[in-house]
C-alpha positions, -999 to +999 in steps of 0.1 A: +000+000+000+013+032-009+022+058+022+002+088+027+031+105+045+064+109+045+077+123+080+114+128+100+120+139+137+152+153+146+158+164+185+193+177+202+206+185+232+218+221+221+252+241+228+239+249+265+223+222+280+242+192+296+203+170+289+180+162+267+144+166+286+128+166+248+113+138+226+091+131+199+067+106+187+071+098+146+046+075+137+038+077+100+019+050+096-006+060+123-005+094+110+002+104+146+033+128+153+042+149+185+067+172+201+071+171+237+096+192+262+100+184+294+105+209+317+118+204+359+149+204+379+177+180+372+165+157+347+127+155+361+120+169+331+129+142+309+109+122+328+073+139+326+081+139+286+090+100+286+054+097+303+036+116+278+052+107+245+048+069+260+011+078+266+008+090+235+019+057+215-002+037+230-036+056+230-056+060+204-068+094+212-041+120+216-063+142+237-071+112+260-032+100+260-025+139+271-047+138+299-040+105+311-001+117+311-011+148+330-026+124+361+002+104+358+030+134+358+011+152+386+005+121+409+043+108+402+053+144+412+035+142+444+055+110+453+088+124+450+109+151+462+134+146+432+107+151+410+088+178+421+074+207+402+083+185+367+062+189+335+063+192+302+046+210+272+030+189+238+022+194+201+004+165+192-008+157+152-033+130+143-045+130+103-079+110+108-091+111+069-083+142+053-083+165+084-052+174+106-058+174+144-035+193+166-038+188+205-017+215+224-005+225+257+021+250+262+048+266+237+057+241+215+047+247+181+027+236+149+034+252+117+016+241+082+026+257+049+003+249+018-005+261-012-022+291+002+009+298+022+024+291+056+005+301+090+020+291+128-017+264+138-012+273+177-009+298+201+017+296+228+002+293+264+030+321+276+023+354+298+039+369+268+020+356+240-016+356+261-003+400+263+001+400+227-029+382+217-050+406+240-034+438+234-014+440+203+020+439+214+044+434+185+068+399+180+097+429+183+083+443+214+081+408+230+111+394+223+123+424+247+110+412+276+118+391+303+103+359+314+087+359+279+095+315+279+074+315+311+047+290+300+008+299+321-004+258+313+015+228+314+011+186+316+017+181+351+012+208+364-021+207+386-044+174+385-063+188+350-049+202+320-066+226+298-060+209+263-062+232+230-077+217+199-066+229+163-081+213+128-071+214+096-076+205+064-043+183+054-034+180+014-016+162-009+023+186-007+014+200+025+038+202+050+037+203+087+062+210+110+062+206+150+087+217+172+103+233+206+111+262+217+151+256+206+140+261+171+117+285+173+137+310+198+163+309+175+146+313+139+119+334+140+085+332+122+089+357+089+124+336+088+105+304+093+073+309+070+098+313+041+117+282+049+089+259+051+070+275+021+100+273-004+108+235+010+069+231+001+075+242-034+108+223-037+094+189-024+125+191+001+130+157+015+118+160+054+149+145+066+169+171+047+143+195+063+147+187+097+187+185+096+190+218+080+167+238+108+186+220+134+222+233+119+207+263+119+192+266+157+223+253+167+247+278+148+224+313+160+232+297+199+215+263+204+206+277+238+179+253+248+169+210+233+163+215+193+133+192+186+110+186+157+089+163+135+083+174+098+058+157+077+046+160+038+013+148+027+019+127-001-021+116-008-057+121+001-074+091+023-082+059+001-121+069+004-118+104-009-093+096-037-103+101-076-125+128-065-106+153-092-092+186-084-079+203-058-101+203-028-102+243-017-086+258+017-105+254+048-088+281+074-074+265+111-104+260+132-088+270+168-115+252+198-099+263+232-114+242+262-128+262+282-120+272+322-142+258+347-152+282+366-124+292+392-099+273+378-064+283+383-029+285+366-017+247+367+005+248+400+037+242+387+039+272+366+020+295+393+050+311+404+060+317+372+026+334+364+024+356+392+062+372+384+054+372+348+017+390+353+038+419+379+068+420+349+041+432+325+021+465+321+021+478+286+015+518+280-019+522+285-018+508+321+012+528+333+002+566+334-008+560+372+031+549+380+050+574+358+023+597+341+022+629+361-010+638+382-036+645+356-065+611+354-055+600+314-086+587+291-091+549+292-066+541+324-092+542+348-082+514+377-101+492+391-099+466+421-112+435+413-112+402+429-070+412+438-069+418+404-060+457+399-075+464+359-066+489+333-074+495+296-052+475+279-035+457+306-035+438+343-016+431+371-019+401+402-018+417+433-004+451+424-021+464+460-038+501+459-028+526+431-036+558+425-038+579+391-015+608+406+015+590+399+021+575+433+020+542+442+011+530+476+032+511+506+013+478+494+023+479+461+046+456+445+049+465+408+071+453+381+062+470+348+076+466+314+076+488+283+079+511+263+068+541+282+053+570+266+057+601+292+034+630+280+042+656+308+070+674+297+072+681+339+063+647+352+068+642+389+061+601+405+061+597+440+072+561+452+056+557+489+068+544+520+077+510+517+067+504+485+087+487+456+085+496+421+109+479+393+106+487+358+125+461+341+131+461+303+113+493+297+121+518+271+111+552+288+105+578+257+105+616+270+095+641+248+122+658+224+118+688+247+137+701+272+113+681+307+118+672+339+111+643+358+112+646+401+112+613+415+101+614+453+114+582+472+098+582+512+111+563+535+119+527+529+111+529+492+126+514+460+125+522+423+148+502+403+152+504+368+167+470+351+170+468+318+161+495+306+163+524+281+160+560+288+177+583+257+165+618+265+187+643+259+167+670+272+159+651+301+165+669+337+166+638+367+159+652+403+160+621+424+144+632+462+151+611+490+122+620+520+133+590+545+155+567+555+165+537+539+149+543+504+170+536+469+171+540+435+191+513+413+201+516+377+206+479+372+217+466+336+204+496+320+212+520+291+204+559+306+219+595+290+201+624+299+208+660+303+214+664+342+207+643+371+207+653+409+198+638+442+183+658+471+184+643+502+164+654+533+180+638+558+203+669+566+241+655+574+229+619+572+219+608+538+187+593+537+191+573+503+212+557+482+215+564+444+231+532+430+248+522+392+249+483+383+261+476+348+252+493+322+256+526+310+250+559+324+256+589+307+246+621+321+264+661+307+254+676+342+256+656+373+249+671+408+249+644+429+248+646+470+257+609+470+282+593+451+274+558+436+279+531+450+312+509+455+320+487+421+295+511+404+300+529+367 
């Protein structure tokens, strides 16, 4: 009998890693193909994968095999200190007639490329991507910042899994690809799409396919497992053939099982979640922290359910905030950007014990001359990791009110006009202005307290 596909699977450790916590399952034949990375300490990871892609041979229902593999991960995980905390993330395929059926869970990938052209079939369960989806965010943008691999559902994780469902229709010299996060970190999608659409056209052996994206993960860095599984259609099912002419496009059908209601972010991952959600506020939900004192359009706070709410963004327990620029004692905030500032004389006022760390965020000033007066009370803490600030016009007047309160240029790339610290503590400085890394590059400096020891 003559195949209907012709598939390969490729996985490698990588230049970084000393194991290999991905695999694959390659079953042409079956038409079933998967992706699976393993995530945990020590080589736990491997383990959670070898339980899922071995769950996944034997059933005859990929979504099934992922949920039984989920029980089993969790419960194992339970059992053993060693293996705590382990999981792992799946791409599963399965062509039943002519449709493709893709079962996902966490930010491995499926890509198809057709006649029609080349589209990525699933949606990575990352803080990251879930921002993007909601608010727009460009690839560039969040490729910037941090914790972007930090995945919000996993297998393993909690005792269910919320399972993704993807269909397709699956033709005769269409090619699918699945793969990990050590391909796809490395070669991005634009790149990609044109890759897989030209070895469409070519009729690239899938072999020759999987060995050239590997070569080229691992020569941009190989920092993580390079795994994949590419497959070409080579004919329609037996009871659809001879029915003449190219059957037309049907677009990905994307079915998302739903949340029960009050479900959570699977526990392994929770962490995770929680630092990723207080790492990200895009623009439109940052004029309380550095916006000046006037209320903006559309960035009206709200306090929901610990949840504190703003047009376009959210954060997990962010504590009280308030739209004059000052954020409160019980407020932990880590925000991302880029920042738009509006007031050319913006002043922000970080209270007494609270933290705020703006970490990867480009802070844009406008092109004239402005000032920005930071007020620090006592206790306080405004870091700023990195980040950008390039305003040449920019005027810095750092204000120390009370003991033991800090600001930290960690990792970061600032050149401004002037900066000065004020500090109310008379003969015994009250704060501490601090240089980590980084560049600083200021024409005026009028500093009451030098930086710190090691600092630029």
């Amino acid at each position: 009998m003559r195949k209907r596909f012709l598939a390969a699977a490729s996985t490698h450790v990588g230049r970084v890693r000393r194991h290999n916590e991905d695999t694959y399952v390659c079953e042409a034949d079956r038409g079933l193909f998967a992706v699976i990375d393993g995530m945990g300490g020590e080589q736990a990871g491997e383990v959670a994968a070898r339980i899922t892609a071995e769950a996944l041979a034997a059933g005859a229902n990929p979504r099934e095999s992922i949920q039984q593999a989920n029980t089993q991960v969790f419960e194992r995980a339970q059992l053993s200190m060693t293996e705590r905390g382990m999981g792992c993330v799946v791409t599963a395929a399965q062509v039943r007639g002519n449709t493709l059926h893709i079962h996902h869970v966490g930010d491995t990938r499926a890509y198809i490329a057709g006649h029609w052209g080349c589209e990525q079939m699933t949606l990575d369960h990352t803080l990251i991507a879930e921002l993007q989806e909601q608010l727009g965010m460009s690839n560039r943008q969040a490729e910037r910042m941090p914790n972007r691999h930090q995945v919000t559902r996993d297998v393993g994780g909690d005792a269910e899994v919320e399972i993704d469902h993807y269909e397709s229709d699956f033709e005769p010299g269409d090619l699918l690809l699945l793969c990990s996060d050590g391909l796809h970190d490395h070669v991005p999608n634009d790149e990609l799409f044109t890759i897989l659409s030209q070895a469409r056209k070519d009729l690239t052996e899938p072999q020759q396919l999987v060995n050239s994206l590997t070569a080229m993960a691992l020569s941009r860095g190989g920092r993580d497992n390079v795994t994949m599984v590419a497959v070409r259609c080579l004919r329609r099912a037996a009871e659809e053939e001879g029915d003449g002419g190219k059957q037309s496009r049907t677009p990905v059908s994307r079915t998302k099982t739903p949340k029960k209601a009050g479900s959570r972010i699977t526990s392994n991952s929770l962490k995770y979640y929680l630092l990723g959600a207080l790492l990200t506020v895009v623009t439109a939900g940052l004029v309380f922290l550095i916006g000046g004192g006037e209320k903006q359009q559309g960035s009206e706070l709200k306090l929901v359910q610990g949840l504190v709410q703003a047009e376009g963004g959210e954060l997990l327990g962010a504590g009280e905030a308030g739209l004059a620029g000052r954020l409160n004692a019980t407020g932990r905030v880590t925000a991302t950007g880029p920042l738009s500032v509006q007031d050319l004389h913006t002043e922000s006022v970080v209270s007494a014990g609270a933290q705020l760390d703006l970490r990867g965020a480009e802070i844009i000033f406008p092109v004239l001359p402005s000032q920005w007066r930071i007020r620090l009370e006592e206790g306080a803490s405004l870091e700023l990791s990195q980040a950008s600030i390039r305003a040449p016009k920019l005027s810095l007047k750092v204000i120390f009110e009370g003991p033991g309160a800090e600001f930290v240029l960690r990792d970061s790339h600032v050149s401004i006009e002037q900066l000065s610290t004020e500090s109310k503590g008379g003969e015994s400085p009250w704060g501490v202005f601090r240089v980590e890394g980084g560049h600083f590059e200021s024409q005026q400096e009028n500093t009451g307290d030098p930086p710190a020891e090691g600092d630029e």
